[in-house]
Z-matrix of the N, CA and C atoms (Angstrom, degrees):
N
C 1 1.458
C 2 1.527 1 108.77
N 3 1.690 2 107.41 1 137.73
C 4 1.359 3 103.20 2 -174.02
C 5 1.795 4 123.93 3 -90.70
N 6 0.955 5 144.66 4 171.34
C 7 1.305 6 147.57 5 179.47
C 8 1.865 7 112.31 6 -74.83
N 9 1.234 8 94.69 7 6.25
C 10 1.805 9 113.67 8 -166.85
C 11 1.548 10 94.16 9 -56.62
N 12 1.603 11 138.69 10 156.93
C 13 0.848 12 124.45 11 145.83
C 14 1.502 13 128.03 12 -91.95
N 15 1.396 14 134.67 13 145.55
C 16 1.157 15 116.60 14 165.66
C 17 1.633 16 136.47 15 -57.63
N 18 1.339 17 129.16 16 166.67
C 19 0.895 18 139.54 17 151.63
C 20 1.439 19 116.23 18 11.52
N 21 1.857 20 88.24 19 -83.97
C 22 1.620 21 113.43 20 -157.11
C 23 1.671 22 83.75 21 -86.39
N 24 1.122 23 144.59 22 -38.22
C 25 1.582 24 111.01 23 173.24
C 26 1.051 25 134.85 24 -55.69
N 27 1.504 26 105.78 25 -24.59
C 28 1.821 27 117.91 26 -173.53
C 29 1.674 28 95.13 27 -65.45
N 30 1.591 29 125.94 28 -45.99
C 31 0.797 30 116.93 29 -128.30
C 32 1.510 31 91.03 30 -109.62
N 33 1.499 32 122.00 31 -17.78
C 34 1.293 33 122.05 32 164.12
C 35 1.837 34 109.61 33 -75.35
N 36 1.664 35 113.27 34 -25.62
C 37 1.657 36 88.10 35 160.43
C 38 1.267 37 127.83 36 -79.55
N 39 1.718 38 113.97 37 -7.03
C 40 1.689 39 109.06 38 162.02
C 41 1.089 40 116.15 39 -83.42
N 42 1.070 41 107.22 40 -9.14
C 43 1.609 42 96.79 41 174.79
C 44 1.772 43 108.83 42 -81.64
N 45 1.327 44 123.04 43 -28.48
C 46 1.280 45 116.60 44 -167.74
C 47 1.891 46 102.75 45 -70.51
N 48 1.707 47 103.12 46 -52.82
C 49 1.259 48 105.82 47 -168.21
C 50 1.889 49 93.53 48 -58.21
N 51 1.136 50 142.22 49 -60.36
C 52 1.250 51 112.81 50 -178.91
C 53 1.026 52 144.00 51 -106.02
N 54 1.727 53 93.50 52 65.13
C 55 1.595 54 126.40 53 167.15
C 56 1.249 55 107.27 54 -101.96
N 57 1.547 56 105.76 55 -30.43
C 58 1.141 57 114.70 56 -175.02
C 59 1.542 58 116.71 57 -86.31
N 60 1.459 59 121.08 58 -41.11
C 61 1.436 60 136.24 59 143.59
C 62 1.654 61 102.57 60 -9.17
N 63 1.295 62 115.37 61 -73.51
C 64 1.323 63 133.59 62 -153.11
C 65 1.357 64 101.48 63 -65.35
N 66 1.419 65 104.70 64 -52.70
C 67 1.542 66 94.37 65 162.87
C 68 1.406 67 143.38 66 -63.11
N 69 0.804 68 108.54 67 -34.64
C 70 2.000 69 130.74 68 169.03
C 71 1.853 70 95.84 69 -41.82
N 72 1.437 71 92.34 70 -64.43
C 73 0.799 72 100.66 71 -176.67
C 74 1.705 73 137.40 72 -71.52
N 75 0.978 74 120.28 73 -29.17
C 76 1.735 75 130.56 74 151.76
C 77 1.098 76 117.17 75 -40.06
N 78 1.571 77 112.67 76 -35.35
C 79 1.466 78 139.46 77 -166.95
C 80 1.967 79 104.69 78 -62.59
N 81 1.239 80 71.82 79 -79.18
C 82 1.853 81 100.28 80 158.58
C 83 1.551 82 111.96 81 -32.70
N 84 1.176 83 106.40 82 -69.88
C 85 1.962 84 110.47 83 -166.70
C 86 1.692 85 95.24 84 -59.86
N 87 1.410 86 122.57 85 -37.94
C 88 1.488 87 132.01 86 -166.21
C 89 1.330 88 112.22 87 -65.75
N 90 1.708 89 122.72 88 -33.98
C 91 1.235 90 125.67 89 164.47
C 92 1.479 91 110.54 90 -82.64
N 93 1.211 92 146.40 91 -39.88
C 94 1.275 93 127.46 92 174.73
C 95 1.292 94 110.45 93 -59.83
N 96 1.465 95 114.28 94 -60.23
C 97 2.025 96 97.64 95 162.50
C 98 1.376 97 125.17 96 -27.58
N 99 1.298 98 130.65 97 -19.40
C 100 1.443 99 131.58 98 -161.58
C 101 1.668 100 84.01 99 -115.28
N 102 1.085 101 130.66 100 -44.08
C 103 1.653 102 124.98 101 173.67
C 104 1.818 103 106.08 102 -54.22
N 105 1.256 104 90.76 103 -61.41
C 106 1.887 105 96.39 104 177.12
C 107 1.687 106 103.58 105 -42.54
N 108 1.108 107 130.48 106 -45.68
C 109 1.134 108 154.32 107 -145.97
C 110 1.950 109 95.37 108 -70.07
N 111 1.229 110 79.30 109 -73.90
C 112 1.895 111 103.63 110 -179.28
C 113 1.617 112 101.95 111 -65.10
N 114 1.104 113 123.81 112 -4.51
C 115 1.843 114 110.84 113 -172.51
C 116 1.496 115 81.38 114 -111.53
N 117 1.345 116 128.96 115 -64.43
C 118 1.574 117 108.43 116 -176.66
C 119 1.946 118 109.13 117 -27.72
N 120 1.261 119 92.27 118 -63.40
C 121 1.611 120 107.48 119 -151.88
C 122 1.351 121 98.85 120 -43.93
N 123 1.706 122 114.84 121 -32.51
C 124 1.577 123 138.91 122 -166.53
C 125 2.043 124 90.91 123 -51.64
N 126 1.658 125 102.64 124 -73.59
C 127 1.045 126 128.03 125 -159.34
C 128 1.605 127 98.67 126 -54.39
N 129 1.318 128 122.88 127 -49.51
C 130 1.446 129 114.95 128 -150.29
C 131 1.825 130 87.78 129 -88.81
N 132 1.440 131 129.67 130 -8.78
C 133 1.499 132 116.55 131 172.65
C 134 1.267 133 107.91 132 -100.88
N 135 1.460 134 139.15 133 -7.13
C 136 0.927 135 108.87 134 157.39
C 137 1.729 136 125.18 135 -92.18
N 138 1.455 137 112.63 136 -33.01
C 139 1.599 138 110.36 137 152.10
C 140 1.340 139 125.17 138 -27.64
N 141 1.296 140 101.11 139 -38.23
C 142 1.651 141 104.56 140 179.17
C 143 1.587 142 129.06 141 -82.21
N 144 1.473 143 107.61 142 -18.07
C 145 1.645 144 143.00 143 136.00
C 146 1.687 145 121.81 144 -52.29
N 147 1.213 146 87.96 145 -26.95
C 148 1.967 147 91.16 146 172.76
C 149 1.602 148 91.46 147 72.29
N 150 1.461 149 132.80 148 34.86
C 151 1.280 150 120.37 149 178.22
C 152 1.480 151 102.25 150 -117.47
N 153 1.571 152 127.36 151 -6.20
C 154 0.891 153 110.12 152 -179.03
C 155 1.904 154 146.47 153 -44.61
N 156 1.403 155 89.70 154 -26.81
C 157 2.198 156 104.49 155 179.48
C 158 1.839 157 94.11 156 -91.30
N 159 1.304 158 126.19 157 -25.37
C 160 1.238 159 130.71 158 165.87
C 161 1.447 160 118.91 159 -34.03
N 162 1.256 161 135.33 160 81.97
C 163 1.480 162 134.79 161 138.50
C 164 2.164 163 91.91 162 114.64
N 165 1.153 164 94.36 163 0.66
C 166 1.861 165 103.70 164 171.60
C 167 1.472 166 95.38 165 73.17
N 168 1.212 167 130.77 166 48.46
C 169 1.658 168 145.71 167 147.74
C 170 1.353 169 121.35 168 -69.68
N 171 1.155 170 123.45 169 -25.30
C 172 1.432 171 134.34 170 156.91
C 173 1.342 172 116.81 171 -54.08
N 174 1.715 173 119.87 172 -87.39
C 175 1.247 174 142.85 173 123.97
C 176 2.059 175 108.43 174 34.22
N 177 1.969 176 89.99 175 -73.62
C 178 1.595 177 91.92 176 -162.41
C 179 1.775 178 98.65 177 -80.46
N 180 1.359 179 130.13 178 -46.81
C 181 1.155 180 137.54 179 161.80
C 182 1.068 181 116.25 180 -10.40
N 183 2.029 182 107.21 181 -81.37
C 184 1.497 183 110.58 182 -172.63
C 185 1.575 184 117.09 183 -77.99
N 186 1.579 185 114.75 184 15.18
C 187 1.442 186 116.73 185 168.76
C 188 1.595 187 116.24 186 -102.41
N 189 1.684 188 109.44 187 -28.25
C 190 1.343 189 112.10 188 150.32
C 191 1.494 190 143.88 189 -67.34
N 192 1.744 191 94.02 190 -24.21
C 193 1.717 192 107.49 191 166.05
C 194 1.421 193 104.05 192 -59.28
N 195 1.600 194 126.33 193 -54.98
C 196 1.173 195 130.77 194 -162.28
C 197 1.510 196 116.97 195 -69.97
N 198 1.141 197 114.99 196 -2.01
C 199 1.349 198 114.85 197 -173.02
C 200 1.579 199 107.03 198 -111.34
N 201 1.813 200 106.95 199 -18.07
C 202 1.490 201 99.34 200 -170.74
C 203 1.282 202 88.19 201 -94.07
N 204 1.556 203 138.66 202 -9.75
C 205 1.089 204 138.57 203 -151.07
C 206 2.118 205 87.65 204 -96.13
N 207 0.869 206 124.99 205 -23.28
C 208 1.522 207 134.58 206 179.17
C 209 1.657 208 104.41 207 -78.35
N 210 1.381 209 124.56 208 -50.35
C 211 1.124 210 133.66 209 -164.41
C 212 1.699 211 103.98 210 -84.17
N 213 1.057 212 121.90 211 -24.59
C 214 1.620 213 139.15 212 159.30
C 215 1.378 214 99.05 213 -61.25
N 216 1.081 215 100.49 214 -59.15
C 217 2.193 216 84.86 215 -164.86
C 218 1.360 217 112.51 216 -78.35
N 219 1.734 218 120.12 217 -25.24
C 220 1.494 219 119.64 218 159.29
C 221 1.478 220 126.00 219 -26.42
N 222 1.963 221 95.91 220 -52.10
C 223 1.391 222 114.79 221 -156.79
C 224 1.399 223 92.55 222 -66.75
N 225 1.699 224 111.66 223 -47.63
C 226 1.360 225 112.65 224 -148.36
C 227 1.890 226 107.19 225 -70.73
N 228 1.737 227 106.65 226 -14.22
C 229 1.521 228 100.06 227 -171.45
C 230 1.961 229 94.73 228 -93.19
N 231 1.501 230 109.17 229 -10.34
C 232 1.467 231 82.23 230 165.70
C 233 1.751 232 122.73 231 -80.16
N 234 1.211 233 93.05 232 -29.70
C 235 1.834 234 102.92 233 178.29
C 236 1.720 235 97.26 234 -59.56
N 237 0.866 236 111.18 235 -41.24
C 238 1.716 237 97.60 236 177.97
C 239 1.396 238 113.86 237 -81.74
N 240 1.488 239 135.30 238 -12.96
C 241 1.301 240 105.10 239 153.13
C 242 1.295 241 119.52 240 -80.96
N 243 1.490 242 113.09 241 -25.11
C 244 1.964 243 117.34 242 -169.69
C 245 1.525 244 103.77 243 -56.32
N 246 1.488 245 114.89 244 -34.38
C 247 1.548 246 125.23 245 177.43
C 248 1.153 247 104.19 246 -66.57
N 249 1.305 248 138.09 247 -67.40
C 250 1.625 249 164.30 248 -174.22
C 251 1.638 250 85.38 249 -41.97
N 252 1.355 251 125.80 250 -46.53
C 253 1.609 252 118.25 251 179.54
C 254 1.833 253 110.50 252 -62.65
N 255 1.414 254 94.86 253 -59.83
C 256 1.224 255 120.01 254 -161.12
C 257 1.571 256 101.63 255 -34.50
N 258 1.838 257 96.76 256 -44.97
C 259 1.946 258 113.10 257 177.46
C 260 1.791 259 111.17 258 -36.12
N 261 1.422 260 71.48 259 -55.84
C 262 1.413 261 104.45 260 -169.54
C 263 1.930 262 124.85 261 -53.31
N 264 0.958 263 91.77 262 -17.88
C 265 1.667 264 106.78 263 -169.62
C 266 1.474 265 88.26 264 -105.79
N 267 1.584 266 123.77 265 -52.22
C 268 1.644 267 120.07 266 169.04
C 269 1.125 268 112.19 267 -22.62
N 270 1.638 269 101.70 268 -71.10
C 271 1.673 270 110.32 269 -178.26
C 272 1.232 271 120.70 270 -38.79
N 273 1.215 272 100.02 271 -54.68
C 274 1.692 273 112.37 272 -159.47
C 275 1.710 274 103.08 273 -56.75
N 276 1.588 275 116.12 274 -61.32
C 277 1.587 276 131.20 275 171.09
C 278 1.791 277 91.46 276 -33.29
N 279 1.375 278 103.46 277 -68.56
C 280 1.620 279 92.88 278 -165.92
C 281 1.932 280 128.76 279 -31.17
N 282 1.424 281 74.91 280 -50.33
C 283 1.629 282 104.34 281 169.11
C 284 1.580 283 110.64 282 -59.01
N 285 0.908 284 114.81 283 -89.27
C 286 1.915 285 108.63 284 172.92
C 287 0.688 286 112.30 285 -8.05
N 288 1.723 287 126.99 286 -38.97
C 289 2.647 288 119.55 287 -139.12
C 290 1.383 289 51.19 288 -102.48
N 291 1.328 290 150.46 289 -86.64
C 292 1.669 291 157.75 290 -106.60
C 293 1.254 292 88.66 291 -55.91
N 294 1.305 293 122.36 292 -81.47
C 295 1.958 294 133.50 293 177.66
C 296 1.251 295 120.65 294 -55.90
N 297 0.913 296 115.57 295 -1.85
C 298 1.646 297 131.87 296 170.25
C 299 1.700 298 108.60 297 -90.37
N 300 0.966 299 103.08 298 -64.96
C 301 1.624 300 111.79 299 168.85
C 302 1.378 301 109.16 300 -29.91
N 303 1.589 302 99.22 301 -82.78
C 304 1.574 303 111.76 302 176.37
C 305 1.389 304 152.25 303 -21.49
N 306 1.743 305 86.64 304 -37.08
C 307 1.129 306 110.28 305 176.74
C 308 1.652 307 108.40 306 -109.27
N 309 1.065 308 107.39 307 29.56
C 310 1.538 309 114.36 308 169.23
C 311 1.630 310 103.83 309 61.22
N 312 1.500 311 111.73 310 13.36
C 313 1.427 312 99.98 311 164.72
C 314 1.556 313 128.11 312 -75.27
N 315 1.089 314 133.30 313 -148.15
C 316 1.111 315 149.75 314 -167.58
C 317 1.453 316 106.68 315 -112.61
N 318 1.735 317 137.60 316 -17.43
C 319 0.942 318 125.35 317 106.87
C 320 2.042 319 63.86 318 137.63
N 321 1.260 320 122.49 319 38.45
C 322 1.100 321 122.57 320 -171.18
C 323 2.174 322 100.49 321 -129.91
């Protein structure tokens, strides 16, 4: 017997590394929400200061909101495919024990 891995191991160690992906990454989208978070709060206290056209702080703000606000939804369409995999590797395992069974294997 060879040292080969099966199927469902290959696909249960992709599944771990992007579980972990997913997390890194949640991590990530969770602090730019908290950046988005702090640049609103930025904008609506200093507007409320009447400083907003003052020194082009407005200007750099709502050009940095817009950019973390791009790099947020990036993150969020890779987390939906890394998940969309994750399905995907479910399935697949399901499938393996399924034909494994069937065939009077060991279901591996």
């Amino acid at each position: 017997m060879s040292n080969t891995p099966t199927t469902i191991e290959l696909i249960n160690l992709t599944q771990a590394a992007l579980q972990k992906s997913i997390k890194t990454t949640q991590a990530i989208v969770d602090e730019l929400d908290a950046d988005i978070n702090d640049m609103v709060k930025t904008l609506v206290d200093e507007n409320l200061k009447g400083r907003t056209v003052e020194g082009g702080l407005f200007k750099e703000v709502l050009d940095a909101l817009k950019e973390t606000e791009k790099e947020r939804e990036t993150l969020r369409g890779f987390l939906g495919e890394m998940e969309r995999l994750v399905e995907m590797g479910e399935a697949l395992v399901g499938e393996e024990q399924g034909e494994g069974k069937k065939e009077g294997g060991e279901g591996r």
